[in-house]
N, C-alpha and C positions, 0 to 999 in steps of 0.2 A: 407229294403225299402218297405214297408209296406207290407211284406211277398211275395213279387211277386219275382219268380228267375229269371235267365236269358231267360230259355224257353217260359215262361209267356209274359215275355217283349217282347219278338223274334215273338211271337203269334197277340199279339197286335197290333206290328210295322209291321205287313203283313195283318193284318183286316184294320189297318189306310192309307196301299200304298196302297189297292185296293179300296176302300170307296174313298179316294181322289184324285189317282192317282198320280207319280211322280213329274209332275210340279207343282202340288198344296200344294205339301209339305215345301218347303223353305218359301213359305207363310204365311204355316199356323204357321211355327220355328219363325220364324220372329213377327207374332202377338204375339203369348205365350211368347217369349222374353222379348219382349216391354211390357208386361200386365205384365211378373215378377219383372220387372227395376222398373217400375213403383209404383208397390206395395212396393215393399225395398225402395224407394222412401220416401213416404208416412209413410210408417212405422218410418224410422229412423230419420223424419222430427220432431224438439225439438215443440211440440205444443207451439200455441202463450201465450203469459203471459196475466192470466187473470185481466184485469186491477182492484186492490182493490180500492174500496172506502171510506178507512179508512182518507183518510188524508180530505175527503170534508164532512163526519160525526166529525173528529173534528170542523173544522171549525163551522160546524153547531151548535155544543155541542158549541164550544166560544163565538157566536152569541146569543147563548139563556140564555148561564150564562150573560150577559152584560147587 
């Protein structure tokens, strides 16, 4: 995980309880959550179908052979 050990992380998560203190951490768990649902979301959403306009260029092409 992108080369950080357990120490590392253990480092981190005691810079992040003292920068935000304990009650502001379920908070902050809860946004980063929501902002990753989200993103997975968005990601595995089938993008819309780009509507072709192949069938109102025939017609046109009908239109002009007549």
């Amino acid at each position: 995980m992108f080369g950080l050990g357990m120490p590392e992380l253990l480092i981190i998560l005691v810079i992040i309880l003292i920068i935000f203190g304990a009650g502001k951490l379920p908070e902050i768990g809860r946004g980063l959550g929501r902002g990753i649902k989200n993103f997975k979301h968005a990601t595995s959403e089938k993008p819309e179908e780009i509507p072709s306009d192949t069938d109102d260029n025939e017609k046109e092409i009908e239109r002009l052979d007549d």
